[in-house]
N, C-alpha and C positions, 0 to 999 in steps of 0.2 A: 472374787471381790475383796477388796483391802476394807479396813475395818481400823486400823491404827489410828488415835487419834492425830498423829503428826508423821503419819505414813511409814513407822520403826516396821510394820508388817514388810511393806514392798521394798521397803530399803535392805531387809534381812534379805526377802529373797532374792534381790538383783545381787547384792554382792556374793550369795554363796552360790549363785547361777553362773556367774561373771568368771568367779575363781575357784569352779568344780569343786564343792565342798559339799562333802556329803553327811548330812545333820542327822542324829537319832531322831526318828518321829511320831516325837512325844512330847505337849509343850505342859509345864506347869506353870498357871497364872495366878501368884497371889495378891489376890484385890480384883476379882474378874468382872467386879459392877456389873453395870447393863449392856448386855448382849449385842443389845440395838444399837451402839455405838462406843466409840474408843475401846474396842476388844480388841488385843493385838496376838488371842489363840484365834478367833473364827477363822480366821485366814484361812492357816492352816488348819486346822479342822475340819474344816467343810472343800477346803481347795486342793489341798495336799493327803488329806486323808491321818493326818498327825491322830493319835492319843491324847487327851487332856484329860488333865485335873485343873479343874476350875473348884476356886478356894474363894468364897463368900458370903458372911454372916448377915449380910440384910436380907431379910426373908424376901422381902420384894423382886429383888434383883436375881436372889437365891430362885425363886419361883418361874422367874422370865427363863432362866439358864434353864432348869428342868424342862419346860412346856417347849424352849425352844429346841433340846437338844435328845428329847422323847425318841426317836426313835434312833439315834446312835449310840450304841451300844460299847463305843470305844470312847465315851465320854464320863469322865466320874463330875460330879457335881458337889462339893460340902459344904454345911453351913457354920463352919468354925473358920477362925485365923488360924494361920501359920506364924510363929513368931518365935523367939528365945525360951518361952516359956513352956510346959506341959503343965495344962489345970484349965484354971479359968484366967480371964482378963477385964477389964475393964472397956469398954467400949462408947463411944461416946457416938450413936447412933441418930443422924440427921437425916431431914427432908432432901436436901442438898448432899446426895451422896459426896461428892467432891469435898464434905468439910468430914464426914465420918471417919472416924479411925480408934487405935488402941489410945488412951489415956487414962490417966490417973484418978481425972473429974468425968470420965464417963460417965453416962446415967442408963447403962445396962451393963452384964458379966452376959463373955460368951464363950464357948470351950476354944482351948486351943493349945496345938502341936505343934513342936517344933518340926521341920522338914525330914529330919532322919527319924524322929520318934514315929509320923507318919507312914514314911516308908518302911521302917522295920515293922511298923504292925500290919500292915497289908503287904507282907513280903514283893516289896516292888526294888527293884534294882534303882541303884544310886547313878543310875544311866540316865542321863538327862540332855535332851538335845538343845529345847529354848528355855528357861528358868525368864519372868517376869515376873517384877516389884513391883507395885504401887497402891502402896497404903497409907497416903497424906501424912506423914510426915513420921513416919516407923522404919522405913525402909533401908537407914544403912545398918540398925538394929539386926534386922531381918539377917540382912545380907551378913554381918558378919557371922552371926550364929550358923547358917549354911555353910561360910567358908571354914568354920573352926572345926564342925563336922565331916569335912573333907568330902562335902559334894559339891563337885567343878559342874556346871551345865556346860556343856560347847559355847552355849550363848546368851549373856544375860543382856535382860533390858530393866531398869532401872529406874525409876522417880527420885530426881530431888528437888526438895523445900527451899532451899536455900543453896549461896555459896561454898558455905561450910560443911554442908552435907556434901555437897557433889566433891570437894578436897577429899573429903574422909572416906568416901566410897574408892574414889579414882587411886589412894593409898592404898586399899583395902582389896583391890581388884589385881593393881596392878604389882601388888606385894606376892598375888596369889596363879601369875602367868597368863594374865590377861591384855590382850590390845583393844583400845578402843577404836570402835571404826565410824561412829557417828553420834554426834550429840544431837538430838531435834526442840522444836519447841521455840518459845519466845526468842530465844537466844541463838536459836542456828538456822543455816542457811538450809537448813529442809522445811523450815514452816512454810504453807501455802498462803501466807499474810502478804500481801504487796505493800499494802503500807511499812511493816517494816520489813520486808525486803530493799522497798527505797531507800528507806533511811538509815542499816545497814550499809548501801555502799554509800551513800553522802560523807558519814562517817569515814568510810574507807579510804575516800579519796581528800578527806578530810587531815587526815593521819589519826584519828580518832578512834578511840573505844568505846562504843557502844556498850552504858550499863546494863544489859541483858544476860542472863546467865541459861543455860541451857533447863530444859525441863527434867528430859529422860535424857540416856547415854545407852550404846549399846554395848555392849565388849563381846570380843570371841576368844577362846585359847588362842595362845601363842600360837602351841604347835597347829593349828588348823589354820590361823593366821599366816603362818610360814611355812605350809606344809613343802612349799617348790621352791625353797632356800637351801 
C-alpha cells in the first residue's frame, strides 16, 4: 500500500521497476510525522522489506511510529532532529504538525544530529538507498549539510517552502550529480487534484504558466540515472 502523500512512494518505485535499478534497502526519513498518513518509508518498510530510520521529535507522532512499528525489528524510531547542528535546537512545537519545525522563536529545545554525526555513533554505513526531507521549512539547510558531508543517498525526496528554496536545492543537488526525475505536489502533474489538473492544461493550451510551484522533488544519481548510457 502507497502511503506518499502525492504518491513520490509509487512514482520511486515504478521508475526504478521500469529501469531495473536496484536501490540499498534502507530508507532514512527526516520528518517522519504520522504514520497514518503521508509517510513516504511505510512503503517500503512494510512492502519492500527496506530498513528505516525514522527521525521525529513529536512525542505524539514519535509514540504512533513506535506502537506502529513494535514488532519490526529492522525499524530505528528517534525522538531528535537531524539537522546542521550537534546539541540542542530550538523547536517550535505545534498541534498542527504541518506548521512544527526548527526555529529560532520555538517554544521548546530538542536534541539534535547532524546525519554523519548519527551515523558515526551507531557505526552505520554512509550507504544510503532513499534519504527524505521534510521539515517545514529547514530542509535545503538540512540537505546541504548531508551534501557537504559527503553522503549521496541513491535517492532523495525533498520538501520545499517556496520558489527560492526549491532554486537552491535543485543548485545544490544538481552541483552534487543528481537528476531529477519528478517534482509532485500543487504544482506537478502527479497530484491527484482534478481541479487543478483542469486548470493546468487550460493554462497549457492557454500558452500560460501556471503560478504553482512544485512541493517535494525526487532526484536520483546520475550514474543510476544513466546506468545504460
Amino acid at each position: 500500500m502507497f502511503n506518499s502523500q502525492f504518491e513520490e512512494d509509487k512514482l520511486i518505485q515504478k521508475f526504478i521497476t521500469e529501469n531495473n535499478i536496484q536501490v540499498i534497502p534502507n530508507i532514512f526519513e527526516i520528518g517522519a510525522a504520522d504514520v497514518s498518513k503521508n509517510s513516504n518509508s511505510r512503503y517500503f518498510i512494510e512492502s519492500k522489506d527496506f530498513t528505516g530510520y525514522l527521525f521525529e521529535p513529536n512525542t505524539d507522532f514519535n509514540q504512533k511510529l513506535k506502537d506502529h512499528y513494535l514488532a519490526n525489528k529492522k525499524v530505528t524510531i528517534e525522538p531528535i532532529v537531524i539537522s546542521d547542528v550537534d546539541g540542542e535546537v530550538s523547536f517550535d512545537l505545534q498541534e498542527d504538525y504541518t506548521l512544527s519545525g526548527i526555529k529560532d522563536t520555538g517554544n521548546t529545545k530538542v536534541q539534535s544530529k547532524r546525519l554523519k554525526t548519527y551515523l558515526d555513533v551507531n557505526n552505520l554505513s554512509s550507504d544510503i538507498g532513499i534519504l527524505s526531507i521534510d521539515t517545514e521549512g529547514y530542509d535545503s539547510i538540512i540537505l546541504k549539510s548531508i551534501l557537504e558531508d559527503k553522503i549521496f543517498a541513491q535517492i532523495v525526496i525533498i520538501e520545499s517552502s517556496s520558489n527560492q528554496e526549491t532554486k537552491a536545492q535543485e543548485d545544490l543537488l544538481i552541483k552534487n550529480d543528481y537528476n531529477k526525475i519528478f517534482s509532485t505536489g500543487r504544482g506537478s502533474w502527479a497530484t491527484k487534484n482534478i481541479f487543478l489538473k483542469v486548470l493546468r492544461k487550460t493554462f497549457k493550451i492557454l500558452g500560460l504558466t501556471l503560478p504553482l510551484r512544485a512541493v517535494n522533488t525526487i532526484w536520483i544519481q546520475n550514474k543510476l540515472a544513466n546506468k545504460d548510457s
